[in-house]
N, C-alpha and C positions, 0 to 999 in steps of 0.2 A: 200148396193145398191140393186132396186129392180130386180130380172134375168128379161132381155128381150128378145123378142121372134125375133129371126133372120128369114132373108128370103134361109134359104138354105131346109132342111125338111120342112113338112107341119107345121104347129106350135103343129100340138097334139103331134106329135110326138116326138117333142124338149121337151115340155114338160116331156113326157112319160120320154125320156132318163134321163132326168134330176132327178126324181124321181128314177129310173133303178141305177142312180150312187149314187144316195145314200142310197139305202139299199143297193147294193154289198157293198160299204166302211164303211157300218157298221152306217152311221149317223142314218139311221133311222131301226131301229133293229126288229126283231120279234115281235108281240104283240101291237108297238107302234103306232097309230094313224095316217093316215096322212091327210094334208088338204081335208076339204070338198069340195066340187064342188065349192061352193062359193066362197073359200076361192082362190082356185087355181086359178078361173075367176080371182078375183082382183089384184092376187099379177099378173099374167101373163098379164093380158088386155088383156083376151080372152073371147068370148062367155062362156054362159051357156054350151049351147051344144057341145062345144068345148071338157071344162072341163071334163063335163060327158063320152064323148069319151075317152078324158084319164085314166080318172078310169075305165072304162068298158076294155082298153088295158091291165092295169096292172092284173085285174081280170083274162082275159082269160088268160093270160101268169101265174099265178099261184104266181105271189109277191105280192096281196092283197088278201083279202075275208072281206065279208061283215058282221057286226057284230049288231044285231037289240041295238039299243039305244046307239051304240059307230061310227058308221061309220064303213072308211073302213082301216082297221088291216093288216100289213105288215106279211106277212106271208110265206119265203120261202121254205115252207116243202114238195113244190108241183113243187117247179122249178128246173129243172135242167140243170145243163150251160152246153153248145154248144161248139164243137169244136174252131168253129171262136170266142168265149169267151174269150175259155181260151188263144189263140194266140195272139187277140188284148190288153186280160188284162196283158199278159205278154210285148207285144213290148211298151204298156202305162206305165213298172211300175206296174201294177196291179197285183195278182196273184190272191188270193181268196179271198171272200167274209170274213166280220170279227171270223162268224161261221163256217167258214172252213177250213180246215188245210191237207195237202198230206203225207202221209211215202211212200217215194221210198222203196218199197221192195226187188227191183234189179236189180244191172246196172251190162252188160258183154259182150264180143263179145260172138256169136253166131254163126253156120249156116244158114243159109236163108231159114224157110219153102220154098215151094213150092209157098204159097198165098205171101208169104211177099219177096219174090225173085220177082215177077210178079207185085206186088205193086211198089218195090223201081226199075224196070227196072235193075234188075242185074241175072246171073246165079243164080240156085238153089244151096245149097250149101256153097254160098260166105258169108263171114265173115260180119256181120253187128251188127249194135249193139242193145240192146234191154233194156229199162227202162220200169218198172213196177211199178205200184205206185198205192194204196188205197186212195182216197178223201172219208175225214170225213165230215159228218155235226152234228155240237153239238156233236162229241164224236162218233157219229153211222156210221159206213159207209156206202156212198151213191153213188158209183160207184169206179170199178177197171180199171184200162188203163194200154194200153202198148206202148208203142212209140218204133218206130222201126226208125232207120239211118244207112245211109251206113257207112261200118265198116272204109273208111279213113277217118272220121271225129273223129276216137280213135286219129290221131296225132294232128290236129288241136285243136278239142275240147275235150281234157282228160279229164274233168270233168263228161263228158257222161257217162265216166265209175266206176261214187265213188255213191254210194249206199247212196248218201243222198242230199236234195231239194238243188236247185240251185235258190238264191234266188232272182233272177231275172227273174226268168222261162226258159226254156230251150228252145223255140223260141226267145227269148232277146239274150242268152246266145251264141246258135250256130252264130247268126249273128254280133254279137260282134268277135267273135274268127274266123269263116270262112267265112263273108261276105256273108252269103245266109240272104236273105232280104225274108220273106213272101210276094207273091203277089197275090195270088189266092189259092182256095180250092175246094173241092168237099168233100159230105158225102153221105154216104149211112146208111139209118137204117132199122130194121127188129124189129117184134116181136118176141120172142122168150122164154125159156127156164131156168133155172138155172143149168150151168153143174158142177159135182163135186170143179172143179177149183171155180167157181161163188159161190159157196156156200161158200167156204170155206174163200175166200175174203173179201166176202158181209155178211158172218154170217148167211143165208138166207137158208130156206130148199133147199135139190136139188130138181129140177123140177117147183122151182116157176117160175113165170112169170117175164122176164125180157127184157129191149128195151137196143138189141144190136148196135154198131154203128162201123162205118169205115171211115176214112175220110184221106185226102190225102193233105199236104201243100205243094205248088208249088211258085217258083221261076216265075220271068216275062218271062224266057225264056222256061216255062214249065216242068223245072227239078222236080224231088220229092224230095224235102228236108226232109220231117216226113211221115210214114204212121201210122196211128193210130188205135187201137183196143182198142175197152170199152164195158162195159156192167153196164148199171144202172137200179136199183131197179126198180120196178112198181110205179104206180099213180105219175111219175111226169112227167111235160111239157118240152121237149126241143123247144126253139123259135128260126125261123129264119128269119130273115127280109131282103129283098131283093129286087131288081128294076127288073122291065119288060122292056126292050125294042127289038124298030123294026127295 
């Protein structure tokens, strides 16, 4: 059956998604082709200019480049996923792209720096718990995170604290076992540095350049369910797509 273009998004951007979910699932891989302009018009029953929009979206975002006498080449060596990514590919069932794969480094309780006391709304000090984990791409790695939760979700959700991928993701996970549902987020990013810890992660000298991030999942009623700390390599795109209103 041929995809039709629904009246919810603008239709480039249905498109775009649609293309989006198939190189994260791996259908359409590194390297491999995708339709031309034309081709997307037709199967979509969209404008020319339409089409071209789409492709020009996938470019900026860093999963295509243009290849003289091949078109345009899936390429995701320039992108890198989003907090709200990685949460919605986990409450979808999703985790990582086919080229990517996580080692938890470390799951434990903890006491609460000072930043991550004030993030999760608890005393400094207090018991929380802390996952650490390395995302590969192709083998290389391409960003370190830490996920931080308050420490009574060790009774609820014990798994928090076993030092290996949960394979539903760990926002699937926490609200399967304590009912905290994701309903909203915030991130903050910086340019930045490589610190020893970065280096040694990323494999990366210390002092290279790196885009640090923080970002915060919240419940409907505003609670902090996850506060997050990452830090990823240089030259890649994090995208975020979002509504304006008045």
């Amino acid at each position: 059956m041929s995809p039709q273009v629904q009246r919810t998004d603008p239709p480039y951007m249905q498109v775009v998604k649609h293309i989006k979910a198939e190189i994260e699932s791996g259908v359409l891989q590194d390297g491999q082709k995708i339709d031309s302009v034309r081709a997307i018009a037709a199967k979509w029953k969209i404008s020319l200019a339409t089409a071209t929009k789409v492709v020009g979206v996938l470019k900026a975002e860093g999963l295509v480049r243009s290849e003289p006498g091949k078109g345009s080449i899936v390429t995701r060596e320039q992108a890198a996923a989003s907090a709200k990514d990685r949460v919605i590919r986990s409450l979808e069932g999703r985790i990582y792209a086919a080229n990517e794969r996580a080692e938890i480094r470390s799951a434990e309780l903890v006491p609460a720096p000072e930043e991550v006391a004030d993030a999760l709304g608890v005393p400094e000090g207090t018991n929380v718990i802390r996952r650490q984990r390395v995302t590969l791409r192709d083998d290389v790695p391409s960003s370190a995170s830490t996920s931080w939760f308050h420490g009574e979700l060790a009774d609820t959700a014990p798994l928090l604290l076993e030092a290996k991928r949960l394979p539903q993701g760990t926002p699937k996970y926490v609200e399967e076992k304590a009912g905290l549902t994701p309903a909203a987020g915030k991130d903050q990013l910086r340019a930045d540095i490589a610190s020893e810890e970065d280096s040694a992660a990323l494999g990366i000298p210390l002092g290279s350049p790196v885009l640090r991030k923080q970002n915060w999942v919240l419940n409907a009623d505003g609670d902090v369910i996850e506060f997050g700390q990452s830090v990823s390599v240089a030259r890649r795109w994090a995208t975020y797509n979002y509504e304006i209103s008045r």
